[in-house]
NUPA-164009 format. One line per 8 residues: number of its first residue (from 1); their letters; for each residue x, y, z of C-alpha. Coordinates in Angstrom, 3 decimals. Example, Ala and Ser with C-alpha at 12.3 -4.5 7.8 and 13.67 -1.06 7.14 Angstrom:
<zatis>
1> as> 12.300:-4.500:7.800 ~ 13.670:-1.060:7.140
</zatis>
This chain:
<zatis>
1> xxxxxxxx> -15.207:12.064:51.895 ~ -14.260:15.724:52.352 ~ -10.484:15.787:52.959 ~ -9.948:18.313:55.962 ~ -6.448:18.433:55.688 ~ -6.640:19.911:51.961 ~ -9.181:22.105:52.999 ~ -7.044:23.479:55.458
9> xxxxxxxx> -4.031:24.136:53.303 ~ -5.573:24.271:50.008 ~ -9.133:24.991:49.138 ~ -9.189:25.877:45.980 ~ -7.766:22.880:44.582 ~ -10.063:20.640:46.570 ~ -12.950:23.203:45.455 ~ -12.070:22.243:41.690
17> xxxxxxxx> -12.006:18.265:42.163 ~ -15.654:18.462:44.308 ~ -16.654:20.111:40.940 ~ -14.966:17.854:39.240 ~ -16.724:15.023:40.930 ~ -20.060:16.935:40.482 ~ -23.222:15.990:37.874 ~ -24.895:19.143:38.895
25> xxxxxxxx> -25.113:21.464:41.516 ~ -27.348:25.015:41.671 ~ -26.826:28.246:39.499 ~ -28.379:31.373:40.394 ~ -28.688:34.403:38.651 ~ -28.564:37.536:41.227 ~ -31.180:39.719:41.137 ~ -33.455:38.200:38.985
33> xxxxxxxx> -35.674:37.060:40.763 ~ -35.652:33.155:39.461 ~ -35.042:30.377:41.675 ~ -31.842:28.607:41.575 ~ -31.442:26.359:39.339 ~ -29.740:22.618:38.616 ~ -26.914:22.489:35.898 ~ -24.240:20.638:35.761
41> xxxxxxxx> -20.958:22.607:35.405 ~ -18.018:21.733:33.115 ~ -15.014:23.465:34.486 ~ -12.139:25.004:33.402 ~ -9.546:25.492:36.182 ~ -6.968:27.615:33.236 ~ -9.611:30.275:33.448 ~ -11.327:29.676:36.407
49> xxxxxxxx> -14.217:29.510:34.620 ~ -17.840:27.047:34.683 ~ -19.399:26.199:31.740 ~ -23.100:25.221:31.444 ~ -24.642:24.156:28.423 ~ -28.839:25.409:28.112 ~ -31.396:26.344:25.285 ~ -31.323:29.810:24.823
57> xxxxxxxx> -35.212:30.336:25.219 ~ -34.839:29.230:29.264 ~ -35.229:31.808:31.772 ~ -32.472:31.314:33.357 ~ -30.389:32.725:29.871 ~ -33.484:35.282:29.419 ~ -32.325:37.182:33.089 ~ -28.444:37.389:32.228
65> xxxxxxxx> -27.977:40.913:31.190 ~ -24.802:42.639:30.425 ~ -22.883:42.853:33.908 ~ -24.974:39.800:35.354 ~ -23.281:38.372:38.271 ~ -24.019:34.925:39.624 ~ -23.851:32.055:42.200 ~ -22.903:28.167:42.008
73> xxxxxxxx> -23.814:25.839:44.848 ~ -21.905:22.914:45.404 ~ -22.645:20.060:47.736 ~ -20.445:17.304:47.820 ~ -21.762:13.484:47.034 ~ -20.957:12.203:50.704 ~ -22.845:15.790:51.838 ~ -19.746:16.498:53.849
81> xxxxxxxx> -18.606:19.113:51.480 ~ -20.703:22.579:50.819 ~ -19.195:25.560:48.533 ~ -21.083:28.398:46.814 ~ -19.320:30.651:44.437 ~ -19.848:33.675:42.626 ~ -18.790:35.848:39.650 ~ -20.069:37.144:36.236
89> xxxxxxxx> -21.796:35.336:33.799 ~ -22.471:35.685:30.265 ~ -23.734:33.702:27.183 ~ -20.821:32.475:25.587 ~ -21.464:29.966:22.869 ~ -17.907:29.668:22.382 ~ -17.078:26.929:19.634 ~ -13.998:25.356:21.028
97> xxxxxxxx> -15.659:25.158:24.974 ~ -18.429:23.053:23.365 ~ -16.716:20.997:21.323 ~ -14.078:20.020:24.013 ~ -17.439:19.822:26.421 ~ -19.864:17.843:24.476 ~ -20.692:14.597:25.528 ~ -23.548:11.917:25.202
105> xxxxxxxx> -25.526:13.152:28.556 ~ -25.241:17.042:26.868 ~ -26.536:15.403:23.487 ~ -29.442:13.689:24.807 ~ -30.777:17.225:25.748 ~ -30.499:18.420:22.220 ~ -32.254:16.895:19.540 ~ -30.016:18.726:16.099
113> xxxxxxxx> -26.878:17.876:18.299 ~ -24.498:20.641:18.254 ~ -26.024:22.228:15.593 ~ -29.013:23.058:17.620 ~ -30.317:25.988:17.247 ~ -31.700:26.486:20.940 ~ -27.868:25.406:21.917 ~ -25.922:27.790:24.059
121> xxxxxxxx> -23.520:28.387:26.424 ~ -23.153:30.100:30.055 ~ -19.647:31.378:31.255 ~ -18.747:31.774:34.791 ~ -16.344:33.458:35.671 ~ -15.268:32.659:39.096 ~ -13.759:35.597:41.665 ~ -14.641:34.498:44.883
129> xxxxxxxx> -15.993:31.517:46.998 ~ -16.618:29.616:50.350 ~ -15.849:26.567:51.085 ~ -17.554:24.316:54.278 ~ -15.780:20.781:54.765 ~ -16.544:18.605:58.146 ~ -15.675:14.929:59.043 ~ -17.871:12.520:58.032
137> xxxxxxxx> -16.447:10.218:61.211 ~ -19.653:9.899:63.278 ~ -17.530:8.869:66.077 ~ -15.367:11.994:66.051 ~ -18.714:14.127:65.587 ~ -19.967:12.808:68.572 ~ -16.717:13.371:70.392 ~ -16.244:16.790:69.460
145> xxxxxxxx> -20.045:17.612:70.073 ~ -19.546:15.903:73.586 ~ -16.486:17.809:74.670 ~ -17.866:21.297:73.481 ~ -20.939:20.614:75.942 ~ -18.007:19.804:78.611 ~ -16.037:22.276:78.273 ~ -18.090:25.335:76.753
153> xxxxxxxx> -15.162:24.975:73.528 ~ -16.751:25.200:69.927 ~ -16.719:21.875:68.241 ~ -14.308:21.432:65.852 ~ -16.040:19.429:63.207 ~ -14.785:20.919:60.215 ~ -12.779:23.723:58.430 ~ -14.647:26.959:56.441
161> xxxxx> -12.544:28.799:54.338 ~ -12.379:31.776:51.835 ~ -11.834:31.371:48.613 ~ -10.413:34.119:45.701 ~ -9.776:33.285:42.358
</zatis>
């Protein structure tokens, strides 16, 4: 359940446990063309940085180019959280990310382990974000939805906020 109250007074910090709390969500190259695609993110709030592991012969690692810029889509598990951000992205097979990374869902997608030589690494490098968290109170939905058509007011069924890193 999206917390409104910590969305309110601090986003980023609620952005960071929703990614936390995340098996995958969708990454996005810009400009290349390629559909977004699932990947589950391993994050590092020090650097505010996502990691993705992938084979180095996908597509997706084929359109990052020096200066590639990219987006992460987040939807919460109760779907009352949404949150895209954005920032560069580079391959990065960075020893000490995988090894504190690696797990036995990453394994199971590489058959030489981490010694495989298809085995790399995306870095994101987060600068900016949005974040969209409502009430998942049907009741106060309804009441908010039922006032607004009363009194001509906006519904106030969640809070959207801006996000830098």
């Amino acid at each position: 359940m999206a917390d409104l109250k910590k969305a309110e007074t601090d986003p980023k910090a609620q952005l960071f446990d929703e990614i936390d709390d995340l098996h995958a969500g969708m990454l996005g190259v810009d400009g290349s063309g390629l559909h977004m695609q699932p990947m589950a993110p391993q994050l590092d709030r020090n650097t505010n940085s996502i990691w993705f592991f992938t084979k180095s012969d996908t597509d997706l690692v084929q359109a990052i180019t020096a200066g590639a810029h990219a987006h992460f889509c987040v939807v919460g598990k109760d779907h009352d959280y949404h949150a895209c951000v954005s920032g560069p992205i580079s391959v990065n097979l960075d020893p000490a990310k995988r090894d504190e990374y690696w797990n036995s869902v990453v394994e199971a997608w590489f058959d030489g382990g981490k010694d495989d030589p298809k085995l790399t690494m995306l870095q994101m490098k987060l600068v900016d974000g949005k974040i969209w968290a409502s009430t998942d109170s049907k009741i106060k939905f309804g009441w908010e939805i039922a006032k607004a058509n009363l009194t001509d007011d906006m519904p106030h069924v969640g809070v959207t906020k801006d996000v830098r890193f």
